[in-house]
VOTOR-653201 format. One record per residue (C-alpha): residue number from 1; residue in one letter; x, y, z. Coordinates in Angstrom, 3 decimals, decimal comma. Example, Ala and Ser with C-alpha at 12.3 -4.5 7.8 and 13.67 -1.06 7.14 Angstrom:
2
+------+-------+----------+----------+----------+
! mivo ! marvo !       c1 !       c2 !       c3 !
+------+-------+----------+----------+----------+
!    1 !     A !   12,300 !   -4,500 !    7,800 !
!    2 !     S !   13,670 !   -1,060 !    7,140 !
+------+-------+----------+----------+----------+
This chain:
398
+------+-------+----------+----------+----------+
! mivo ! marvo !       c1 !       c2 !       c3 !
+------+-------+----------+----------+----------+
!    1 !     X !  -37,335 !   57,459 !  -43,034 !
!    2 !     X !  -36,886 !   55,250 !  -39,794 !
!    3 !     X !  -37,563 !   56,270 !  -36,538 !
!    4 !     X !  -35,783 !   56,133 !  -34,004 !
!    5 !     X !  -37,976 !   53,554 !  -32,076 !
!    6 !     X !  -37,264 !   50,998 !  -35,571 !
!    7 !     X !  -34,144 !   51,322 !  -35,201 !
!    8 !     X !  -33,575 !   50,326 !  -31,458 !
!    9 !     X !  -36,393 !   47,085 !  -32,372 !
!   10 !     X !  -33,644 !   46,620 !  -35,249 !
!   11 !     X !  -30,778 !   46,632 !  -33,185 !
!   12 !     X !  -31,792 !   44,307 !  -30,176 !
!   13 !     X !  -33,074 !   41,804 !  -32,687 !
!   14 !     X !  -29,458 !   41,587 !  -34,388 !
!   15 !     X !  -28,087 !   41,310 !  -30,903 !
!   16 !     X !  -30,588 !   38,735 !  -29,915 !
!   17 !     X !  -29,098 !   37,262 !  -33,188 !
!   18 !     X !  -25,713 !   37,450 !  -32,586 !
!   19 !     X !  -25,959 !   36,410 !  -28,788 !
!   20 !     X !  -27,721 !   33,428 !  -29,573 !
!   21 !     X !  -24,832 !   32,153 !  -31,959 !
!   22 !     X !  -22,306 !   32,328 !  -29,449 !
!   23 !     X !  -20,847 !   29,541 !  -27,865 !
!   24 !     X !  -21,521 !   28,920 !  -24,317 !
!   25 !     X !  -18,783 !   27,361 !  -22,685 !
!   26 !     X !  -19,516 !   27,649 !  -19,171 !
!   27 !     X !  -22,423 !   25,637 !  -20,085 !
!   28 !     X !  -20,459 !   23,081 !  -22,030 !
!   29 !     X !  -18,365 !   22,798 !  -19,328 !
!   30 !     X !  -21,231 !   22,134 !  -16,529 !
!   31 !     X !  -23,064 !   19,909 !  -18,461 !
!   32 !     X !  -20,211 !   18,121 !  -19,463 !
!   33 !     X !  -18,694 !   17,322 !  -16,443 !
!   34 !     X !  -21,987 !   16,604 !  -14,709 !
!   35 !     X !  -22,574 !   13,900 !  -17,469 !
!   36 !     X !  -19,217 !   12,383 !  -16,447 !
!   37 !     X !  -20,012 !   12,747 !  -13,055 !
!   38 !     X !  -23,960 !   11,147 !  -12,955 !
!   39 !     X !  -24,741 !    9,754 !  -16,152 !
!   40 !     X !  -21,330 !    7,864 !  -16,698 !
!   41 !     X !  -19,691 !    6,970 !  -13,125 !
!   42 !     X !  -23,320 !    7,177 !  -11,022 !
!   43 !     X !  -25,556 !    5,721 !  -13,085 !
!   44 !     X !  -23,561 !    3,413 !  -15,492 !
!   45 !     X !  -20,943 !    2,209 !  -13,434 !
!   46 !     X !  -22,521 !    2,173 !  -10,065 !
!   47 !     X !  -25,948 !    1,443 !  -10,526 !
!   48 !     X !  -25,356 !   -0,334 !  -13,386 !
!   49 !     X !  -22,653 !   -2,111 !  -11,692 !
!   50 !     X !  -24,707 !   -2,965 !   -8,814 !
!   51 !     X !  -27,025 !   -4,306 !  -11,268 !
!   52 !     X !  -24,559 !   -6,601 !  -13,206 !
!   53 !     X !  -23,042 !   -7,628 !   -9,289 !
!   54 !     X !  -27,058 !   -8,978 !   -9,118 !
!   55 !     X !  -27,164 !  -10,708 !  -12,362 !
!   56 !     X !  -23,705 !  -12,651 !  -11,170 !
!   57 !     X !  -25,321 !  -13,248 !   -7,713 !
!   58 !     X !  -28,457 !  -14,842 !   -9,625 !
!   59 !     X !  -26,139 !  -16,933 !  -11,791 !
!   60 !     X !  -24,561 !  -18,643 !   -8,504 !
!   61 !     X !  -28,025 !  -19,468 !   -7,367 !
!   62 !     X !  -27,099 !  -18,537 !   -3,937 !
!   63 !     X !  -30,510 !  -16,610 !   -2,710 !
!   64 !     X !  -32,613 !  -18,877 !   -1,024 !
!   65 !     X !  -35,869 !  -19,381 !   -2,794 !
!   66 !     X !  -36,872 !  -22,461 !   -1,645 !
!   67 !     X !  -39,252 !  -21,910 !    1,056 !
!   68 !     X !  -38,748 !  -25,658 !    2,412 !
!   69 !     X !  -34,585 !  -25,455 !    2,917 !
!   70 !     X !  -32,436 !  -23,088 !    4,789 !
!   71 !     X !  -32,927 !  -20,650 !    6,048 !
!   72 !     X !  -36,851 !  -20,832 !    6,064 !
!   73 !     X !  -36,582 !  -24,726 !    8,433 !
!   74 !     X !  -33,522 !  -26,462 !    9,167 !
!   75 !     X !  -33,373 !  -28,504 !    6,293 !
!   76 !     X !  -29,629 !  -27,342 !    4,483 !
!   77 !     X !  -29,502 !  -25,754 !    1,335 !
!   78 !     X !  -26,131 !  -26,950 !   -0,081 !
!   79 !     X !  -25,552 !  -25,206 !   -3,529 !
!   80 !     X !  -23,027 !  -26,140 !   -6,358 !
!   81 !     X !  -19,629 !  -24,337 !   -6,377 !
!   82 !     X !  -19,145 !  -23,157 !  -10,032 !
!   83 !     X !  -17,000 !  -20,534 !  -11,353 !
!   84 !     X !  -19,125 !  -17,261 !  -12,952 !
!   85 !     X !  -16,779 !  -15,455 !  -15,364 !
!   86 !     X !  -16,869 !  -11,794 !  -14,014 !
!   87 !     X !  -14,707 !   -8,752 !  -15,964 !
!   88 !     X !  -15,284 !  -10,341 !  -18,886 !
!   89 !     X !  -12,427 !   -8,568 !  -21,805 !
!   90 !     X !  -13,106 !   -8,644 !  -25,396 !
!   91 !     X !  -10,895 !   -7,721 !  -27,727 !
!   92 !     X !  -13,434 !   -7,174 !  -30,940 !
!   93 !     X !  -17,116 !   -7,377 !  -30,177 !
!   94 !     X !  -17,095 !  -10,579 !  -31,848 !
!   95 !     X !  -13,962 !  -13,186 !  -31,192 !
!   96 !     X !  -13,276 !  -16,452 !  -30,483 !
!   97 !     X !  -14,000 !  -18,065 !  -27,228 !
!   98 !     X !   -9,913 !  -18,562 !  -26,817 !
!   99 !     X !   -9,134 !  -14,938 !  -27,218 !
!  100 !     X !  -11,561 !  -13,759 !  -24,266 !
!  101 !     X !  -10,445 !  -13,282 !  -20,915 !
!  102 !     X !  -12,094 !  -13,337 !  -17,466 !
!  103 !     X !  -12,035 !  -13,925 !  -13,844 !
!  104 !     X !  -13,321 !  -16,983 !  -12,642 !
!  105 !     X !  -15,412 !  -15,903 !   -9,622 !
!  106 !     X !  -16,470 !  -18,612 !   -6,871 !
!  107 !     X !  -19,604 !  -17,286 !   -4,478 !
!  108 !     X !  -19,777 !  -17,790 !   -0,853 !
!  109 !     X !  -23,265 !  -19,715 !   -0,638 !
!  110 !     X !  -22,747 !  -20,832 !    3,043 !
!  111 !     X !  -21,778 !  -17,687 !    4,125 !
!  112 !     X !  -24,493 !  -15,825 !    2,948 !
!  113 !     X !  -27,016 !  -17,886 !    4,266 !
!  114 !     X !  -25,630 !  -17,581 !    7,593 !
!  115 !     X !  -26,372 !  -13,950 !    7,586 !
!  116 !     X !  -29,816 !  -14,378 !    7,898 !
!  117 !     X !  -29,238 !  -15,833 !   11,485 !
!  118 !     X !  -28,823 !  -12,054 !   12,510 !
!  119 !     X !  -31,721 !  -10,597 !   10,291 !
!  120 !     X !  -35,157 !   -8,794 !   10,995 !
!  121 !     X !  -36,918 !  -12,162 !    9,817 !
!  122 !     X !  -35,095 !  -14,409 !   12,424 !
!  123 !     X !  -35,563 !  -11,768 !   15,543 !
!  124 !     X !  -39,356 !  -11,871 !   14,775 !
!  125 !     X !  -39,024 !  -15,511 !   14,603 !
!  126 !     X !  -37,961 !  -15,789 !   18,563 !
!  127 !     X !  -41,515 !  -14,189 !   18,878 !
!  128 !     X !  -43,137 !  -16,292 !   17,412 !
!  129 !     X !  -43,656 !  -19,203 !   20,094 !
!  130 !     X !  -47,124 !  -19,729 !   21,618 !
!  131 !     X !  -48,157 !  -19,446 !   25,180 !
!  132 !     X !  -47,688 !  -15,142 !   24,937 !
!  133 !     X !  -51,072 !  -13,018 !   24,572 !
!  134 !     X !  -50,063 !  -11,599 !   21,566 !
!  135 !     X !  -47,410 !  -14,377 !   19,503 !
!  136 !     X !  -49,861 !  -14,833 !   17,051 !
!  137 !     X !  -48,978 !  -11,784 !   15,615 !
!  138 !     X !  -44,955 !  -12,527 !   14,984 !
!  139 !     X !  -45,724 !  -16,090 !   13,829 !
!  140 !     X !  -48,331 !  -14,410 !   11,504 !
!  141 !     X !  -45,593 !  -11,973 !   10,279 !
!  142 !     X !  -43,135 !  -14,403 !    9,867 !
!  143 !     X !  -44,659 !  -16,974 !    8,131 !
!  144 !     X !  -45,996 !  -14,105 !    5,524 !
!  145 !     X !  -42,671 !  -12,310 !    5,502 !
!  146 !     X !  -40,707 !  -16,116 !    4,661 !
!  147 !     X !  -42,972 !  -16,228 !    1,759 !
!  148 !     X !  -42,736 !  -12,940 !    0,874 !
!  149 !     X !  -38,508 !  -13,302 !    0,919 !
!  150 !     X !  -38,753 !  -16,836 !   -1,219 !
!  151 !     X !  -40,781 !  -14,797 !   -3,940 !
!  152 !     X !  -38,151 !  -12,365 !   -4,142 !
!  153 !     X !  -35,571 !  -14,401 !   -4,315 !
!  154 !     X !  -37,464 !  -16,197 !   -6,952 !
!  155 !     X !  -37,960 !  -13,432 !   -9,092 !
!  156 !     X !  -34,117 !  -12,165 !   -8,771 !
!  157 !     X !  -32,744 !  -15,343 !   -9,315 !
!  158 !     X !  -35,015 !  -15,658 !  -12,417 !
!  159 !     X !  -34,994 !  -12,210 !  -14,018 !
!  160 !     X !  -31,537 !  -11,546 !  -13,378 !
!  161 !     X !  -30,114 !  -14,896 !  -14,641 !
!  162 !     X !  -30,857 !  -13,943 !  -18,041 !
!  163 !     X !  -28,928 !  -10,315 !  -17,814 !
!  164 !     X !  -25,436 !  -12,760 !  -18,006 !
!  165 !     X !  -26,807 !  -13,580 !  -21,312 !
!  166 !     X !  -25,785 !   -9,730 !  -22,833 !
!  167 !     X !  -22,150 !   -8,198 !  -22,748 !
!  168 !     X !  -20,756 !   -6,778 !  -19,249 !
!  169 !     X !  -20,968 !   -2,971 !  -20,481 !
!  170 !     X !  -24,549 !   -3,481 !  -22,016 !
!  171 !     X !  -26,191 !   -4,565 !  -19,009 !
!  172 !     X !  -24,049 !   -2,227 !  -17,129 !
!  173 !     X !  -25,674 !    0,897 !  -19,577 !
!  174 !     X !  -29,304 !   -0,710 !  -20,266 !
!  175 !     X !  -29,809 !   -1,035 !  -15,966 !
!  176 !     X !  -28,029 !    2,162 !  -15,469 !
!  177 !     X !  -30,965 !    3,755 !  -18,269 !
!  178 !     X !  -34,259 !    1,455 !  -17,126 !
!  179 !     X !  -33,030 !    0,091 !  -13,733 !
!  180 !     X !  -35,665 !    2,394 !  -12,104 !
!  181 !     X !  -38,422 !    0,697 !  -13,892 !
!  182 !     X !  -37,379 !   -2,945 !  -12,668 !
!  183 !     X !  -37,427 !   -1,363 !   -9,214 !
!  184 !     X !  -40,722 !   -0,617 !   -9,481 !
!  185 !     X !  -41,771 !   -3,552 !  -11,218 !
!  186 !     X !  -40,181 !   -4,938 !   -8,365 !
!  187 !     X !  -42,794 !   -2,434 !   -6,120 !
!  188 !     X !  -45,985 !   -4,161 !   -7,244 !
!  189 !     X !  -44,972 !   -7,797 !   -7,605 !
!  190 !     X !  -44,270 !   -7,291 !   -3,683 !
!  191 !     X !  -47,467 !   -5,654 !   -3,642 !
!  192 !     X !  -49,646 !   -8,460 !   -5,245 !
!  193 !     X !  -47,066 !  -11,086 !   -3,201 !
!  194 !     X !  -47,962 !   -9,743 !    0,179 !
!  195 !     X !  -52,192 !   -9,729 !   -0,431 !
!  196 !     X !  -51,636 !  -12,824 !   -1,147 !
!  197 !     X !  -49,438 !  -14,336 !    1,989 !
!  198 !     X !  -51,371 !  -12,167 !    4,186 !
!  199 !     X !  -54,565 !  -14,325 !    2,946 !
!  200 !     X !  -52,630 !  -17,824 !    2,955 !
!  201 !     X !  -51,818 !  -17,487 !    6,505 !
!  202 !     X !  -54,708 !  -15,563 !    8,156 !
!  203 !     X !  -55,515 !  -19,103 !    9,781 !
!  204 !     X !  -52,052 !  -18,026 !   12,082 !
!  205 !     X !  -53,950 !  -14,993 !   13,662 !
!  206 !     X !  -56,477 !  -17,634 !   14,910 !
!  207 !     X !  -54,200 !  -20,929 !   16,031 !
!  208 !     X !  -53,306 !  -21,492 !   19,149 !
!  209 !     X !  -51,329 !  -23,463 !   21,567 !
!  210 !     X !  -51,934 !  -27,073 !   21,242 !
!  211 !     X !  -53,320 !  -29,135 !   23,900 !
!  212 !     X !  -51,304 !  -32,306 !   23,382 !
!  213 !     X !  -47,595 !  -30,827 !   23,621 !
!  214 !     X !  -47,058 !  -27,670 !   25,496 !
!  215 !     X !  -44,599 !  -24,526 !   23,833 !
!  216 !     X !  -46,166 !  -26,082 !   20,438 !
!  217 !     X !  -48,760 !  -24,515 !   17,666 !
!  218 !     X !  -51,642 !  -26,793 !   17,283 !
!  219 !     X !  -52,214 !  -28,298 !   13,685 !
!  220 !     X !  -54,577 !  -26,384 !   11,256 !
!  221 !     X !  -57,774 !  -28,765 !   11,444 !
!  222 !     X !  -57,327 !  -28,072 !   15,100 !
!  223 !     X !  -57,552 !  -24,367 !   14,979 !
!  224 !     X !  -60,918 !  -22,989 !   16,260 !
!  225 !     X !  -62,360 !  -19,320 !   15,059 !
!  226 !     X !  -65,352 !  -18,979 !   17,360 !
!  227 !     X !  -63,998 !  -17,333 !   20,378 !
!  228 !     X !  -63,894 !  -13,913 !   21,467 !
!  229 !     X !  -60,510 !  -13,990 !   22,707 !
!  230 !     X !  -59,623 !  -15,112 !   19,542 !
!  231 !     X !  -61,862 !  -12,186 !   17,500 !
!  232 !     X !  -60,536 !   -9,468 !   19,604 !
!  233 !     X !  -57,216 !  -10,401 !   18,848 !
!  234 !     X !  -57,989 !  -10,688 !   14,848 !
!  235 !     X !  -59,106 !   -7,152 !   14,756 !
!  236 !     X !  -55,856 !   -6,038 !   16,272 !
!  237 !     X !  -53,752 !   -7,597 !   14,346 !
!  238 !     X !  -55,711 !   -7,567 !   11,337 !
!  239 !     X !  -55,922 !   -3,974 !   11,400 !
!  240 !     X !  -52,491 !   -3,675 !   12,086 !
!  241 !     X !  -51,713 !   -5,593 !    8,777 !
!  242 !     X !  -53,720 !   -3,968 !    6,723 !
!  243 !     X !  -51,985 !   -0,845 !    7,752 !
!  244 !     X !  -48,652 !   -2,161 !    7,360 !
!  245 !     X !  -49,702 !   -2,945 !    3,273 !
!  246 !     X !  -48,742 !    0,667 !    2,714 !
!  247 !     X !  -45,379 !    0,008 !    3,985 !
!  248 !     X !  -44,081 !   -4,052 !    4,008 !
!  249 !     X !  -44,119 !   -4,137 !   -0,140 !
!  250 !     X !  -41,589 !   -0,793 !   -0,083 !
!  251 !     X !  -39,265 !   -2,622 !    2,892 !
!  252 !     X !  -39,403 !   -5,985 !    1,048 !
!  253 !     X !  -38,578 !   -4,052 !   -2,385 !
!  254 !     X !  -35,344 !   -2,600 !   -0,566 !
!  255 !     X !  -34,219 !   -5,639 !    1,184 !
!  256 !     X !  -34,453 !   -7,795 !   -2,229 !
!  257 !     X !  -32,445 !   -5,068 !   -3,591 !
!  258 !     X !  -30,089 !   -4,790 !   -1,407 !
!  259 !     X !  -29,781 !   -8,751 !   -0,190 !
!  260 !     X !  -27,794 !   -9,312 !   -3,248 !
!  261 !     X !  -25,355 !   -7,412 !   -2,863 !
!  262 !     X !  -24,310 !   -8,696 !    0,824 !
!  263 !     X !  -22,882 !  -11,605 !   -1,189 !
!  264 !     X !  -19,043 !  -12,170 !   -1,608 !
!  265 !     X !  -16,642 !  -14,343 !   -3,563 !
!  266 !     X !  -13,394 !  -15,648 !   -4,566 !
!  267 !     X !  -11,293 !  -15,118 !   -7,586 !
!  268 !     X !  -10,198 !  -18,826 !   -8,542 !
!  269 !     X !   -6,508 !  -19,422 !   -7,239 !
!  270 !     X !   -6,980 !  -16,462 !   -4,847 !
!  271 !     X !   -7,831 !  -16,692 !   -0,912 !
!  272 !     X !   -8,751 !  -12,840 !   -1,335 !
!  273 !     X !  -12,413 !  -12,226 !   -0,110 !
!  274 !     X !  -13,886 !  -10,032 !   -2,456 !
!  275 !     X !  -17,353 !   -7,771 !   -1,769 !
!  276 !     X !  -19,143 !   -5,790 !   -4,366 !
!  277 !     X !  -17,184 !   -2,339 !   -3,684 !
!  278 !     X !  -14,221 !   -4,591 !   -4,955 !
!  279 !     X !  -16,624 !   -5,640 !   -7,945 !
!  280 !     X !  -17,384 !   -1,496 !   -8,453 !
!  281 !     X !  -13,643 !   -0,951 !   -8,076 !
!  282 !     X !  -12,661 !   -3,240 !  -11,008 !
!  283 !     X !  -15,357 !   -2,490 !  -12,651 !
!  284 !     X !  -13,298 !    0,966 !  -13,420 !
!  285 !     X !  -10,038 !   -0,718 !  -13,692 !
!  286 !     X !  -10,990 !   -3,424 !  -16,625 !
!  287 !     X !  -13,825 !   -1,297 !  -18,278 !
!  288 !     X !  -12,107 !    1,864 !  -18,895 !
!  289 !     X !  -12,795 !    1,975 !  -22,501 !
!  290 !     X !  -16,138 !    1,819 !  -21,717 !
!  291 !     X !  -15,810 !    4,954 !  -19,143 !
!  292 !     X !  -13,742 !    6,571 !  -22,222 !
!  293 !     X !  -16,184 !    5,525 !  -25,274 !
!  294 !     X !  -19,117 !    6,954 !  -23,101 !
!  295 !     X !  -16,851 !   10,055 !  -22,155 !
!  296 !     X !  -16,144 !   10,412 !  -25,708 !
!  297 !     X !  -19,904 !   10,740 !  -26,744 !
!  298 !     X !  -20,954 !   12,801 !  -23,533 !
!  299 !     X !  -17,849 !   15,385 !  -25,143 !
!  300 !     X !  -19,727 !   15,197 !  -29,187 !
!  301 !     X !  -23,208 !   15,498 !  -27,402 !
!  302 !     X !  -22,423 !   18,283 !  -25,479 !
!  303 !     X !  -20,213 !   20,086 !  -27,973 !
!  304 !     X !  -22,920 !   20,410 !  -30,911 !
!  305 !     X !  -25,560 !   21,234 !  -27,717 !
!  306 !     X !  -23,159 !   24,151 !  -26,756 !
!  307 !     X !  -20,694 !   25,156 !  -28,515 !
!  308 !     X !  -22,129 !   24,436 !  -32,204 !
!  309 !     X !  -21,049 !   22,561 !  -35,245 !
!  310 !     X !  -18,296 !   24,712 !  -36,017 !
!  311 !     X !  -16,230 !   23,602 !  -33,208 !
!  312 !     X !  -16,752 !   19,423 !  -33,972 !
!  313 !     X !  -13,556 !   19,700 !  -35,577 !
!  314 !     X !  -11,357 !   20,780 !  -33,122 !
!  315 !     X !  -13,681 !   18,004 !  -30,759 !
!  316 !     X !  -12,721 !   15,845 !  -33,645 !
!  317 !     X !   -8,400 !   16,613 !  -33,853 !
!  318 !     X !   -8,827 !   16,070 !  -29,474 !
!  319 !     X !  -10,509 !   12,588 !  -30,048 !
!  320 !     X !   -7,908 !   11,538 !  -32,798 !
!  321 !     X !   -4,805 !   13,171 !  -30,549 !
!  322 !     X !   -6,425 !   10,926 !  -27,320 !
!  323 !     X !   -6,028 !    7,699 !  -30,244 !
!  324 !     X !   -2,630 !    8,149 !  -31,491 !
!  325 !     X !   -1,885 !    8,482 !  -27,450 !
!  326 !     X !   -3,192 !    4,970 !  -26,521 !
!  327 !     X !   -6,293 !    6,284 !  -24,437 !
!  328 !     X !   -8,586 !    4,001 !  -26,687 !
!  329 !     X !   -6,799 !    0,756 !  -26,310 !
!  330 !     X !   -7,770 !   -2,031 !  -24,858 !
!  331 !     X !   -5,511 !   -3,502 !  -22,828 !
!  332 !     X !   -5,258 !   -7,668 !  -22,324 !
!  333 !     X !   -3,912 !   -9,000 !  -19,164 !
!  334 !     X !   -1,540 !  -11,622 !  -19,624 !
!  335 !     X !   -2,829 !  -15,527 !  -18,573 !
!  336 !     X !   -2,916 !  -16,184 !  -14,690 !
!  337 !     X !   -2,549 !  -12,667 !  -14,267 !
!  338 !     X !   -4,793 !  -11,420 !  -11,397 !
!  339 !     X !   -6,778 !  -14,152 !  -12,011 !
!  340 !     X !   -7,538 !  -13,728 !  -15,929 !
!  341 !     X !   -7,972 !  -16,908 !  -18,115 !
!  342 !     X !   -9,160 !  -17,599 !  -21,471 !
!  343 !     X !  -11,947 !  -19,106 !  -22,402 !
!  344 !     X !  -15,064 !  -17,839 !  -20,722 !
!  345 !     X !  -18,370 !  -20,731 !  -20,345 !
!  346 !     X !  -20,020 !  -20,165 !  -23,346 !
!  347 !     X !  -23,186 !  -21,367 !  -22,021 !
!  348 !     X !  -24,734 !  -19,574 !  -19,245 !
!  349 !     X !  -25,793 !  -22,223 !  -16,516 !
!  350 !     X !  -27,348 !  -21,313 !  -13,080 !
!  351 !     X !  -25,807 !  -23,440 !  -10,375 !
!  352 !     X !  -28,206 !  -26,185 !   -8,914 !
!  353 !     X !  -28,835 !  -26,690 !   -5,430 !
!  354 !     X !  -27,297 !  -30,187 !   -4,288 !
!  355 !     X !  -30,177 !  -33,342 !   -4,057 !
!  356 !     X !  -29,488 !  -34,293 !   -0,709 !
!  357 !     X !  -32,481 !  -33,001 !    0,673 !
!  358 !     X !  -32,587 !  -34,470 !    4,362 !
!  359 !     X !  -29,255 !  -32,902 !    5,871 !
!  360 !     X !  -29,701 !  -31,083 !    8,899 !
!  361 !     X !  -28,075 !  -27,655 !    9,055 !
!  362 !     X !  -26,694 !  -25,371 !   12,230 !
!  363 !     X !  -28,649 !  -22,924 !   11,512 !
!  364 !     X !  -29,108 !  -20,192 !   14,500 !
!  365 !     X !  -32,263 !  -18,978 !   13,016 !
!  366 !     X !  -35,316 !  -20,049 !   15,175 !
!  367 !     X !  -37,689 !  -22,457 !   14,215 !
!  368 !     X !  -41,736 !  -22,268 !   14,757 !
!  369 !     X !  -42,376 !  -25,370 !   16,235 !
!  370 !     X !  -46,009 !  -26,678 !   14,745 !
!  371 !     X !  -47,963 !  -30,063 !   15,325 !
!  372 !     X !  -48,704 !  -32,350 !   13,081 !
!  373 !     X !  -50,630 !  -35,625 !   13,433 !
!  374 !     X !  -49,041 !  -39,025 !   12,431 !
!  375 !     X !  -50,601 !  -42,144 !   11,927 !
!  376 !     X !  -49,320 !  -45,008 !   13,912 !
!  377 !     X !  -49,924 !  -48,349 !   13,258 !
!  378 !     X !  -50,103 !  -51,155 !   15,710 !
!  379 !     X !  -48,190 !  -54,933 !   14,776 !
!  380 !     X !  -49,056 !  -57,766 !   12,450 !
!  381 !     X !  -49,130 !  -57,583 !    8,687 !
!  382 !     X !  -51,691 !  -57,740 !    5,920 !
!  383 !     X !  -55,336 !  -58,104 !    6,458 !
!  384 !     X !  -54,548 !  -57,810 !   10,421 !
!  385 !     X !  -52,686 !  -55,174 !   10,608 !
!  386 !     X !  -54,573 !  -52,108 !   12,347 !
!  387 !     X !  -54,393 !  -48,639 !   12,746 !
!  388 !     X !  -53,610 !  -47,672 !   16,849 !
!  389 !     X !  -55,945 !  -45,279 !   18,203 !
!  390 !     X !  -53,514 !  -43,512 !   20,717 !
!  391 !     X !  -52,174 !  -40,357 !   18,788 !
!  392 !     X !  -48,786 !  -39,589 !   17,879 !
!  393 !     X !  -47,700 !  -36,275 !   16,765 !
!  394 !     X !  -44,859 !  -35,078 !   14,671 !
!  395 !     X !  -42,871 !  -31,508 !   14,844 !
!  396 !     X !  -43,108 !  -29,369 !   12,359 !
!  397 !     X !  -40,289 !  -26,775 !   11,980 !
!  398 !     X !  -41,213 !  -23,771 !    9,969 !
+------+-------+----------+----------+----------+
């Protein structure tokens, strides 16, 4: 015969039983909404939005990389106009180049490069000039943080490029999942890039003003590093830069981040100037079977999680009423309509920056001026031709 302490151990373990095969729909609810909410408009089509805005931006070659043109010198960097197919509509996962439809998207190159005339790296510039006790430090800086920018830029333009490569909603999902880990990949290749600048132009905490021109730099075989003035004023700064290791990879990691996305464009046959909260925007307009496909699974996934197996087939009747209703299809804009043509570039080509190498640009941002020596020759030809011995100098604009 049972006691009555069994029986009360019997009868919360059948209610633990019963309890725990209950569906929890306040929990289904939550979770199912928050998944809309973060996973599906936050992290896919934001972030992974921003993300695809980035791979665009890297296709139209438009972030300046070259550390010899615009807006590192004065020396213009003119890039090719060509149109990057952007909401990109499919109607199987596999059709014909004929039967796919996109905006033709032309970026503002010239624009964007006149932004810089207002940035952090061109105020530090106007610092840079000798003649002031402590200049060496901004032209230091700035010559670091140029190289530092071009890397970036590098790296976007290169990494990115090859996102265009994978369907619209794939790279949207994939940088929405792993775009944390680029970020950070991002992190130490800033890390490694600054060591290294800081080293390649540690001669700048040393130079000073040249002798032969005054309001100039003096050339590098010119640049003397036995004087105390000179010492005292390495330890500052070098200790200074050292402690600014812990922080210039994190600011450089944000501003290559973000730099991309201060870009803009043109739909082809529009004058509309379009930003990337447009791109975001449209992103939800032309992708919504995406947002529904990924709202769809978020409802399965959370259904079996909390509500159990026995309820995936009223999930299941919900789904096929949402079909029969038209919430699946995919809807095809009609040719010239808000832009939309068929046939998208089947290959994916990076524009090229234009050859002409030499044009002067109006750029705002200042320019370090820096000596350097040029060899001048005196008259006749041949055998009797000789080099002059009074010096000439050239400026260097960096």
């Amino acid at each position: 015969m049972s006691t009555k302490e069994d029986k009360n151990v019997i009868d919360e373990k059948k209610g633990n039983t019963d309890d725990s095969k209950l569906p929890d729909f306040k929990g289904f609810i939550k979770n199912y909404i928050s998944s809309i909410i973060f996973t599906i408009c936050l992290s896919t089509f934001i972030i992974g939005g921003l993300g695809l805005y980035t791979a665009k931006v890297a296709q139209s070659n438009m972030l300046p990389d070259n550390i010899e043109l615009e807006p590192y010198t004065n020396i213009a960097r003119v890039v090719e106009e060509i149109p990057i197919d952007i909401n990109i509509i499919r109607p199987l996962f596999v059709s014909d180049n004929k039967d796919i439809f996109s905006q033709k998207a032309i970026f503002n190159s010239k624009e964007y490069l006149d932004s810089f005339n207002t940035s952090f790296f061109c105020s530090v510039k106007k610092y840079a000039n000798p003649g002031g006790l402590f200049s060496n430090g901004p032209l230091f800086l700035s010559k670091s943080y140029e190289t530092i920018m071009a890397w970036n830029f590098y790296a976007i333009n290169s990494v990115f490029l090859y996102l265009n490569y994978l369907p619209e909603s794939l790279v949207m999902i994939l940088f929405g999942l792993f775009g944390f880990f680029i970020i950070m990949g991002l992190y130490f290749f800033n890390l490694a890039i600054t060591v290294i600048s800081y080293i390649s132009n540690i001669q700048d905490l040393f130079r000073g003003e040249s002798e032969h021109k005054a309001g100039f730099w003096e050339e590098t075989k010119n640049i003397s590093y036995f004087s105390i003035k000179k010492i005292l004023l390495f330890f500052f700064w070098g200790y200074a830069f050292v402690m600014s290791l812990f922080v210039i990879p994190i600011l450089t990691t944000i501003h290559a981040i973000i730099s991309p996305l201060y870009a803009t464009y043109k739909i082809n046959s529009s004058n509309e100037t379009k930003n990337v909260f447009d791109f975001i925007k449209d992103n939800f307009v032309y992708k919504k079977l995406l947002f529904f496909i990924l709202c769809t699974a978020s409802l399965v996934s959370n259904g079996i999680s909390y509500l159990g197996y026995i309820y995936l087939f009223g999930i299941a009747i919900a789904i096929l009423f949402a079909y029969f209703m038209g919430l699946y299809n995919l809807e095809i804009p009609d040719v010239n309509e808000s832009g939309f043509t068929s046939n998208v570039v089947n290959k994916i080509k990076q524009a090229s920056v234009m050859k002409e190498m030499n044009v002067k640009t109006d750029n705002l941002c200042p320019q370090i001026p820096i000596l350097q020596e040029a060899k001048v020759q005196s008259g006749g030809s041949g055998k009797n031709k000789k080099t002059h011995s009074t010096k000439k100098y050239n400026i260097r604009l960096v």
